[in-house]
C-alpha positions in Angstrom: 8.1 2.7 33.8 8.7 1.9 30.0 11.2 4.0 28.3 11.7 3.8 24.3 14.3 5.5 22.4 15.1 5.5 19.1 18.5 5.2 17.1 19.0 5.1 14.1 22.1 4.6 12.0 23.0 4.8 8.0 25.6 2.8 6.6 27.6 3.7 3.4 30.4 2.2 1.8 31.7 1.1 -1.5 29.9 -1.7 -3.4 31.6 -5.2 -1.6 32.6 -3.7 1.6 30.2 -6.4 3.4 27.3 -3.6 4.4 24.9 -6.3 3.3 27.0 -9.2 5.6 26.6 -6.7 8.3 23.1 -6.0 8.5 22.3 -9.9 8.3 24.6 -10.6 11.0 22.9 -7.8 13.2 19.5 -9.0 12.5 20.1 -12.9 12.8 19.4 -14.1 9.2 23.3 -15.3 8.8 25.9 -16.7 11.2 28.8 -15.7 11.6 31.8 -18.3 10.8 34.4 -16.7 13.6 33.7 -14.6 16.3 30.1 -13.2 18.1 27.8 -10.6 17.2 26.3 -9.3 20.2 23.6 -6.4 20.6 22.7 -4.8 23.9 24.6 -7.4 25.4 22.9 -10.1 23.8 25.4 -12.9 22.2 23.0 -13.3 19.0 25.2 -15.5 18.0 23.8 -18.1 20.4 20.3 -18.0 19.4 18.4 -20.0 17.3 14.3 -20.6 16.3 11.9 -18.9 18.2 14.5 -16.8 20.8 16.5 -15.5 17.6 12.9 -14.4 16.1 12.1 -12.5 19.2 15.2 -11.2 19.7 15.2 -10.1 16.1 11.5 -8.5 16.1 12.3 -6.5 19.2 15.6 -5.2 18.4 16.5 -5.3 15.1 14.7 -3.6 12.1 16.0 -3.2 8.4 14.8 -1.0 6.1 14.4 0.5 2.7 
C-alpha cells in the first residue's frame, strides 16, 4: 500500500529574517554551523553526495 499526502507550507517574514537560510537548510544545499536539521526523522545534517540528493528529490521541493 502506497500512501501520498501532500503539505504544503508558506513562509513570510520581514526582509533578513533568514527565510532564505531556512529553506536551504531544509532542502540540503547549506549546512548548518550548530545544531541538526532533521525532516521526518531524518538528521539531514548527516548526509552528503548522492544520499543528500535523494533525500532531497524525495522530500524536499522549493518553489516559485
Amino acid at each position: 500500500m502506497t500512501y501520498w499526502f501532500k503539505m504544503e507550507w508558506l513562509i513570510l517574514g520581514e526582509s533578513g529574517m533568514g527565510k532564505y537560510t531556512f529553506l536551504h537548510l531544509i532542502a540540503g544545499l547549506m549546512k548548518s554551523k550548530t545544531g541538526n536539521v532533521e525532516i521526518w526523522k531524518s538528521g539531514i545534517t548527516m548526509l552528503v553526495g548522492k544520499k543528500l540528493d535523494v533525500f532531497s528529490e524525495s522530500n524536499v521541493g522549493i518553489t516559485k
